[in-house]
DSSP file (Angstrom, degrees, kcal/mol; ACC not computed):
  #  RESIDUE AA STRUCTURE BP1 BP2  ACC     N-H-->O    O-->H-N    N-H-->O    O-->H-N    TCO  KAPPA ALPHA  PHI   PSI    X-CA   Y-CA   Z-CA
    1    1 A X     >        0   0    0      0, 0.0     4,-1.4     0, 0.0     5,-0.2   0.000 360.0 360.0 360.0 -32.5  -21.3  -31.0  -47.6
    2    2 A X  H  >  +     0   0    0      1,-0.2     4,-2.6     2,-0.2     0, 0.0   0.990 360.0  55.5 -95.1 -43.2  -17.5  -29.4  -48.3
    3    3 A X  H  > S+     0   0    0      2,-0.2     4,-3.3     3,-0.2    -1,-0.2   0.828 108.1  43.5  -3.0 -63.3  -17.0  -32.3  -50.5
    4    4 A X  H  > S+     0   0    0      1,-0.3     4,-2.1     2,-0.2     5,-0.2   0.984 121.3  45.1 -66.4 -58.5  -20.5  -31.5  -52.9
    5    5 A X  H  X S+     0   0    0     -4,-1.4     4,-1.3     1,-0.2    -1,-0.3   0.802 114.5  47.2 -50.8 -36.7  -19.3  -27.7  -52.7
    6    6 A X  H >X S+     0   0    0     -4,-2.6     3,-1.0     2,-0.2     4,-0.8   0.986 116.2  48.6 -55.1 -65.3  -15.6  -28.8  -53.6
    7    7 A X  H 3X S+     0   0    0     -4,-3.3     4,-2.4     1,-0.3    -2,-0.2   0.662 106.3  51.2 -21.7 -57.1  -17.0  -30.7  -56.1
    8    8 A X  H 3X S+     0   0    0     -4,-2.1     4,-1.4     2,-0.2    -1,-0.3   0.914 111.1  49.7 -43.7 -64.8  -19.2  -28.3  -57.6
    9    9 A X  H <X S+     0   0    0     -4,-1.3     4,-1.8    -3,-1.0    -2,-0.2   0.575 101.9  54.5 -39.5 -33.2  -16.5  -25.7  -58.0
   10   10 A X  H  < S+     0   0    0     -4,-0.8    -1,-0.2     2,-0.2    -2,-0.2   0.836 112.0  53.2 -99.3 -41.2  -14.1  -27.8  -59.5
   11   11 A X  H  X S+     0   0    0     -4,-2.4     4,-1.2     2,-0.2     3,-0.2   0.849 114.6  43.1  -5.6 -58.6  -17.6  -28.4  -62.4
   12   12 A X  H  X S+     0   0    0     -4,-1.4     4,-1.3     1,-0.4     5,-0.3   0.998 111.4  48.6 -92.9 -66.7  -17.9  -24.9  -62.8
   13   13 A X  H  < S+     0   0    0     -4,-1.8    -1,-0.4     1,-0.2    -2,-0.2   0.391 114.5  49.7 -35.4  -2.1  -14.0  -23.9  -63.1
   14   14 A X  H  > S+     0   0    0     -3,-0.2     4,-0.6     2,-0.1    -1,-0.2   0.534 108.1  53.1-124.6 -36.0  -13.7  -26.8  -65.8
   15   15 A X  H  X S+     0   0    0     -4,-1.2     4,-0.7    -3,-0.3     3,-0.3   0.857 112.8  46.5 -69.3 -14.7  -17.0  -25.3  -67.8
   16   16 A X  H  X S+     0   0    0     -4,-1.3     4,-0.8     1,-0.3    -1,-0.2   0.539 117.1  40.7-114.7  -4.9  -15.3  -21.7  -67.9
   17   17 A X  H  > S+     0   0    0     -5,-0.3     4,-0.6     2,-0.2    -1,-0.3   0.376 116.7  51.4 -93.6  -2.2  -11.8  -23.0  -69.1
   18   18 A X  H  < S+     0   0    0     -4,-0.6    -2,-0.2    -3,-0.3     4,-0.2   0.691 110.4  42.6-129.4 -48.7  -13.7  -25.3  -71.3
   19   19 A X  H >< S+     0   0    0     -4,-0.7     3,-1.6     2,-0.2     4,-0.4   0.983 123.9  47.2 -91.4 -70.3  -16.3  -22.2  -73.1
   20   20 A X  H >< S+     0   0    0     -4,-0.8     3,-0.9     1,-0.3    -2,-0.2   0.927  96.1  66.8 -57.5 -46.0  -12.4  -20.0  -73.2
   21   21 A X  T 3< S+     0   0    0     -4,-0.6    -1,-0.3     1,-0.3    -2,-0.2   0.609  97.1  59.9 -38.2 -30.3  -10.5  -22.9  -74.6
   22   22 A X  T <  S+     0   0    0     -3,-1.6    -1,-0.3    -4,-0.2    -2,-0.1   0.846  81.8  90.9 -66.5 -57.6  -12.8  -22.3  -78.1
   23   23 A X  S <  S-     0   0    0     -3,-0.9     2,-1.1    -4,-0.4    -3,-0.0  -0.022  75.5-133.7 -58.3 121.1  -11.9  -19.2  -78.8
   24   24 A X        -     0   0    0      4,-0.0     2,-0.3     0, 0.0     4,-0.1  -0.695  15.8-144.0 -97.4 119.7   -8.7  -18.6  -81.2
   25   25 A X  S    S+     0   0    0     -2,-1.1     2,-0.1     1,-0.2     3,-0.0  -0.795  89.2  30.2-102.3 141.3   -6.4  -16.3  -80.2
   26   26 A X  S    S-     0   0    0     -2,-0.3    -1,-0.2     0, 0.0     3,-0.0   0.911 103.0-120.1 -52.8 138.9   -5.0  -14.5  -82.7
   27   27 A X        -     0   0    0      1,-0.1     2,-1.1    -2,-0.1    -2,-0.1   0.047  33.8-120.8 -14.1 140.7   -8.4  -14.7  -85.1
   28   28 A X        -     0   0    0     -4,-0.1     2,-0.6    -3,-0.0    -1,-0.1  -0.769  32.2-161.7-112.0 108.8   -7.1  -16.3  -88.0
   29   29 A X        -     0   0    0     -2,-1.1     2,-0.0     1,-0.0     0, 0.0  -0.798  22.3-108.3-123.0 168.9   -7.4  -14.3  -91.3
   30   30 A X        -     0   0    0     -2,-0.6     2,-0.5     1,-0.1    -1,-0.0  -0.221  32.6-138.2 -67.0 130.5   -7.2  -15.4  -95.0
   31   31 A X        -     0   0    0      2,-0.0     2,-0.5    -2,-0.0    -1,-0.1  -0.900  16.3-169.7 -92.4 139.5   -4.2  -14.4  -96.7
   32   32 A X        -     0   0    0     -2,-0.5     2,-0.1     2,-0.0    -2,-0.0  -0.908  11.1-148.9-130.7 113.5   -4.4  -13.2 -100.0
   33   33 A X        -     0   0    0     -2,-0.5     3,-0.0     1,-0.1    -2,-0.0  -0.471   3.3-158.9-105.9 138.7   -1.1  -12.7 -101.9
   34   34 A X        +     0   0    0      1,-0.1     2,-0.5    -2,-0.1    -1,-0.1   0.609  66.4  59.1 -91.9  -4.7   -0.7  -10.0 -104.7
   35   35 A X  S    S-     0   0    0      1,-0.0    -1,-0.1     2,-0.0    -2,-0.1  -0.903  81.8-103.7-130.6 145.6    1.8  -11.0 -106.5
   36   36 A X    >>  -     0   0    0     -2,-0.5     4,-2.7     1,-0.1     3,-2.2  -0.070  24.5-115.7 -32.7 131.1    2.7  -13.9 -108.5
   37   37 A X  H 3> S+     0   0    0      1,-0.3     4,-1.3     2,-0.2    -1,-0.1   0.778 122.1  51.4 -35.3 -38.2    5.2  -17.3 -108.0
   38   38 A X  H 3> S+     0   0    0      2,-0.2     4,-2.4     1,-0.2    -1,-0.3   0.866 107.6  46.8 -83.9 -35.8    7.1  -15.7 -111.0
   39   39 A X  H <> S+     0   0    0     -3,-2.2     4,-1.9     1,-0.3     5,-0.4   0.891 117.5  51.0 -95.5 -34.7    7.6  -12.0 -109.4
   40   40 A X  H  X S+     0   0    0     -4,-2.7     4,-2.4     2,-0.2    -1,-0.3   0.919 103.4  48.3 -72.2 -26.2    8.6  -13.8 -106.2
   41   41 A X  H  X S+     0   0    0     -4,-1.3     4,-1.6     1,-0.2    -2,-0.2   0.930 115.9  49.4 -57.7 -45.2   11.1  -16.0 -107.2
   42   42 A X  H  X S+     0   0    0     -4,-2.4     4,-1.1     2,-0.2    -1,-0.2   0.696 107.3  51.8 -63.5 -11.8   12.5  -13.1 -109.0
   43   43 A X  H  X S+     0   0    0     -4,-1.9     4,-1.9     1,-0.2     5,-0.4   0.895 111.3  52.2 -73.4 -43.1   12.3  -10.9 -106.0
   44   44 A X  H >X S+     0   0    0     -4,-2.4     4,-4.3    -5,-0.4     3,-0.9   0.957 108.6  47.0 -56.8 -40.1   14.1  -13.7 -104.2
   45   45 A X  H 3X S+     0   0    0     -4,-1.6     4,-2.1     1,-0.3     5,-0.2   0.985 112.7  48.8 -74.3 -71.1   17.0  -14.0 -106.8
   46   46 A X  H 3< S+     0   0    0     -4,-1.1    -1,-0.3     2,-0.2    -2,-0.2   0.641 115.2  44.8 -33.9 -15.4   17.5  -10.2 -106.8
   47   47 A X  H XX>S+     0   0    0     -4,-1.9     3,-2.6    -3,-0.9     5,-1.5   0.811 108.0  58.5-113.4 -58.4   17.6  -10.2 -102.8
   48   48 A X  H ><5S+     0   0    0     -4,-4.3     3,-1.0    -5,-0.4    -2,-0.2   0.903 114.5  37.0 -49.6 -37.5   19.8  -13.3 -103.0
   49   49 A X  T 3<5S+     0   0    0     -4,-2.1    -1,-0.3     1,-0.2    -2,-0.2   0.212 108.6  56.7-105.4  40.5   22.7  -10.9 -105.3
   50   50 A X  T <45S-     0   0    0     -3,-2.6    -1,-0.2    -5,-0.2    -2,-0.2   0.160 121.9-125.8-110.8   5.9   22.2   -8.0 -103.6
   51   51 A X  T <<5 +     0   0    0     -3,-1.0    10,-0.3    -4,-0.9    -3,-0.2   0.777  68.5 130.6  52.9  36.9   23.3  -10.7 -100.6
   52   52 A X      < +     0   0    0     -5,-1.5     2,-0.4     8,-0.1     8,-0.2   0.523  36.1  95.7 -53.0 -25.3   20.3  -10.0  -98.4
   53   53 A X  S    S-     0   0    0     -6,-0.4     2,-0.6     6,-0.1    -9,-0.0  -0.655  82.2-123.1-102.1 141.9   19.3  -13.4  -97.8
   54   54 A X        -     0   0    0     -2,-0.4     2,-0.2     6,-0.1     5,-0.2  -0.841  30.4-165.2 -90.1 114.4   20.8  -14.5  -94.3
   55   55 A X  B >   -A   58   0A   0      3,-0.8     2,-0.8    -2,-0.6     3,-0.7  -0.505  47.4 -69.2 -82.4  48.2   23.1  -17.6  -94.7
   56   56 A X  T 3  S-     0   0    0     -2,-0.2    -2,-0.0     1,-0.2     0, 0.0  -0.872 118.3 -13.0 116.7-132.5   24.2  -19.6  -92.0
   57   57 A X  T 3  S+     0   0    0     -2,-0.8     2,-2.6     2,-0.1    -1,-0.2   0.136 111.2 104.7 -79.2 -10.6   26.8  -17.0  -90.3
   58   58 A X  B <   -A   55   0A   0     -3,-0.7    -3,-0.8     0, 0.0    -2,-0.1  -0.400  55.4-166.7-110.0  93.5   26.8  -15.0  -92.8
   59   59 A X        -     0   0    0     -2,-2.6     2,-0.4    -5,-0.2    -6,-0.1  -0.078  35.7 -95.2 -49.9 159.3   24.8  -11.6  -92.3
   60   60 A X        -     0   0    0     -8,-0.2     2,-0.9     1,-0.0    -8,-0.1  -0.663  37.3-126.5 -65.3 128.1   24.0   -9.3  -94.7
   61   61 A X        -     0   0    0     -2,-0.4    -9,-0.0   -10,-0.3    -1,-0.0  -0.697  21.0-147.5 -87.2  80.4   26.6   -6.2  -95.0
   62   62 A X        -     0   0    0     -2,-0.9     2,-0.5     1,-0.0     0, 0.0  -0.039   8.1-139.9 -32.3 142.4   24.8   -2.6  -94.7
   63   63 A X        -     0   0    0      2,-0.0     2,-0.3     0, 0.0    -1,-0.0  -0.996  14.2-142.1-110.4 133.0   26.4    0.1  -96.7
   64   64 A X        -     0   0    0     -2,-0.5     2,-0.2     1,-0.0     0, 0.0  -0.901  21.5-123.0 -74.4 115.2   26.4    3.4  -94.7
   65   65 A X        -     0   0    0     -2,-0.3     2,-0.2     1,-0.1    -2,-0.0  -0.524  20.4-126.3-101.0 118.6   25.8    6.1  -97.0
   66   66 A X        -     0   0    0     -2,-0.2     2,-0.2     1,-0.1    -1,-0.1  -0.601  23.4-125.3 -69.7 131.0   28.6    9.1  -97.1
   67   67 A X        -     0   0    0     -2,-0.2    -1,-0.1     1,-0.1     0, 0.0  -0.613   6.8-146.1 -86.6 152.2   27.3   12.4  -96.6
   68   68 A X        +     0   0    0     -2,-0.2    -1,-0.1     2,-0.0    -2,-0.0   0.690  66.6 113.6-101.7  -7.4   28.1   15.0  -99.4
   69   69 A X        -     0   0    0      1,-0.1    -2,-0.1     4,-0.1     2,-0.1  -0.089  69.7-116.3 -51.5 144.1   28.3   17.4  -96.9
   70   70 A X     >  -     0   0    0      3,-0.0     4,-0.7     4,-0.0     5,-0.2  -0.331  15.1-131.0 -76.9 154.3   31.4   19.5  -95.7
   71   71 A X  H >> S+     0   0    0      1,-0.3     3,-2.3     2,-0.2     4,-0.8   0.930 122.1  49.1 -84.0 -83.5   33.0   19.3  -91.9
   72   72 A X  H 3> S+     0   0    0      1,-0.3     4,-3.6     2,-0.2    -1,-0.3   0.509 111.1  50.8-106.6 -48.9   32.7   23.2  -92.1
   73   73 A X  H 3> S+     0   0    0      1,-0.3     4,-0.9     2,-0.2    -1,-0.3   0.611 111.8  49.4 -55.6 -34.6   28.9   22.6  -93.4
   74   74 A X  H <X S+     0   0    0     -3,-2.3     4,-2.0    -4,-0.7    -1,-0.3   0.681 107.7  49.1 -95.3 -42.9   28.2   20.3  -90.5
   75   75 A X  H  X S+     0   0    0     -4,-0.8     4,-1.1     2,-0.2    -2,-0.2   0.771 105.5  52.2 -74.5 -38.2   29.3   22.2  -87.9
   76   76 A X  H  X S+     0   0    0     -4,-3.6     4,-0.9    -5,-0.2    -2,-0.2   0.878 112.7  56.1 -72.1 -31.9   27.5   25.6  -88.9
   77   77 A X  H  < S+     0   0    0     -4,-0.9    -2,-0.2     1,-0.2    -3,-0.1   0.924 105.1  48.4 -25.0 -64.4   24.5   22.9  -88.8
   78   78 A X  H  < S+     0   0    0     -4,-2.0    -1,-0.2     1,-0.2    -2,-0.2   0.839 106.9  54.4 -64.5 -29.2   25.4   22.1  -85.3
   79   79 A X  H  < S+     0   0    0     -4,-1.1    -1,-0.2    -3,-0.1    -2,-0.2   0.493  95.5 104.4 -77.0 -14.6   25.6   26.2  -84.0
   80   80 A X  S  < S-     0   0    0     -4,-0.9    -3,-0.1     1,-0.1     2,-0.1   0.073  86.4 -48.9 -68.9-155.8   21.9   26.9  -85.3
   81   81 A X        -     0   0    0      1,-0.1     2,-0.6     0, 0.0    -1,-0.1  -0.417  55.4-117.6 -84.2 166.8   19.1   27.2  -83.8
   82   82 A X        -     0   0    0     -3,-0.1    -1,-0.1    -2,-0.1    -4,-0.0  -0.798  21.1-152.1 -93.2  84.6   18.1   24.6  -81.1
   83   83 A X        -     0   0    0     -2,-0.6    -1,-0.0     1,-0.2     0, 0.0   0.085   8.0-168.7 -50.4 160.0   14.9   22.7  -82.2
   84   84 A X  S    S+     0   0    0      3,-0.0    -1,-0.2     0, 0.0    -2,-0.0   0.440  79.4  77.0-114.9 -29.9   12.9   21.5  -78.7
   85   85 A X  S    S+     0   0    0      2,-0.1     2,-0.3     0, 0.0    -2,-0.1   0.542  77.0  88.8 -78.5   0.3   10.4   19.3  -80.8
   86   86 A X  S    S-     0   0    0      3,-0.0     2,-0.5     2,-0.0     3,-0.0  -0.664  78.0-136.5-106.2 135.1   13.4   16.6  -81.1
   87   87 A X        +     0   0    0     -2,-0.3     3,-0.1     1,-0.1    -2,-0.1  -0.959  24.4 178.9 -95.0 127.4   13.5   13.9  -78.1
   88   88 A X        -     0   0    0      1,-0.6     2,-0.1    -2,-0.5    -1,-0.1   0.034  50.4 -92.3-128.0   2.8   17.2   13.8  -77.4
   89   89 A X              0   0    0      1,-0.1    -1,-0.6    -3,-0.0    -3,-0.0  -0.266 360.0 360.0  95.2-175.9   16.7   11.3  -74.6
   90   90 A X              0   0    0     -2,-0.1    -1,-0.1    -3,-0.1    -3,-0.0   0.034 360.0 360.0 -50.5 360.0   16.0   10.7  -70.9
């Protein structure tokens, strides 16, 4: 009797992993590219001398942008008024 009922169980788990197993996770959709072999290759060569493309060890260098603002400029900035709507952390 505990046998058929093991049996049985072990049936029924193997049909519901069996019916999931089908199913493709993620969906697979079509890609459909807008631009041309030509405009990418050039995209690639511009990205390669603007040294974007990751080599190896050798990262890409960010340039930090200087602000044209004045310490004096920056500071009356900081004394305004205190926005609340800004998450300033934890």
């Amino acid at each position: 009797m505990n046998a058929t009922k093991i049996t049985a169980a072990v049936l029924l788990f193997a049909a519901a992993g069996a019916s999931f197993a089908e199913n493709k996770y993620p969906p697979e959709t079509k890609f459909v590219s807008t631009k041309t072999r030509a405009e990418v290759i050039e995209e690639l060569k511009q990205a390669r001398a603007e040294g974007l493309i990751v080599n190896g060890n050798n990262y890409p260098v960010f340039v930090v942008p200087h602000s044209t603002l004045t310490r004096a400029e920056v500071v009356s900035q900081l004394k305004g008024p205190v926005r609340n709507d800004i998450y300033t952390g934890a």
